[in-house]
C-alpha positions, 0 to 999 in steps of 0.5 A: 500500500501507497499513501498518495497524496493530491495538493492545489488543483491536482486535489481539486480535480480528483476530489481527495486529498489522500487515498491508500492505493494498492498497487504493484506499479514499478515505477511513478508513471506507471502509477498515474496509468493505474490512476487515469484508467480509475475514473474520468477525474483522475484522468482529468488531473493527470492530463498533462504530466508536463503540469505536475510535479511528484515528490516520492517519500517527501523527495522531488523526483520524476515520473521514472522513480522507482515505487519500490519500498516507497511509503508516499507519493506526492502530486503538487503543481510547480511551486513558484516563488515571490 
C-alpha cells in the first residue's frame, strides 16, 4: 500500500486529498496509468504530466522513480516563488 497524496488543483480535480492505493506499479508513471484508467477525474488531473510535479517519500523526483519500498507519493503543481 501507497499513501498518495493530491495538493492545489491536482486535489481539486480528483476530489481527495489522500487515498491508500494498492498497487504493484514499478515505477511513478506507471502509477498515474493505474490512476487515469480509475475514473474520468483522475484522468482529468493527470492530463498533462508536463503540469505536475511528484515528490516520492517527501523527495522531488520524476515520473521514472522507482515505487519500490516507497511509503508516499506526492502530486503538487510547480511551486513558484515571490
Amino acid at each position: 500500500m501507497i499513501d498518495v497524496l493530491y495538493f492545489a488543483w491536482v486535489r481539486e480535480r480528483i476530489g481527495l486529498p489522500r487515498e491508500r492505493v494498492e498497487t504493484d506499479a514499478p515505477t511513478v508513471a506507471a502509477l498515474v496509468d493505474q490512476l487515469r484508467a480509475r475514473e474520468d477525474r483522475y484522468e482529468a488531473a493527470f492530463a498533462d504530466l508536463s503540469a505536475i510535479r511528484v515528490a516520492v517519500d517527501q523527495q522531488l523526483t520524476g515520473f521514472d522513480a522507482p515505487l519500490t519500498g516507497v511509503r508516499e507519493v506526492a502530486f503538487f503543481p510547480p511551486m513558484t516563488g515571490g
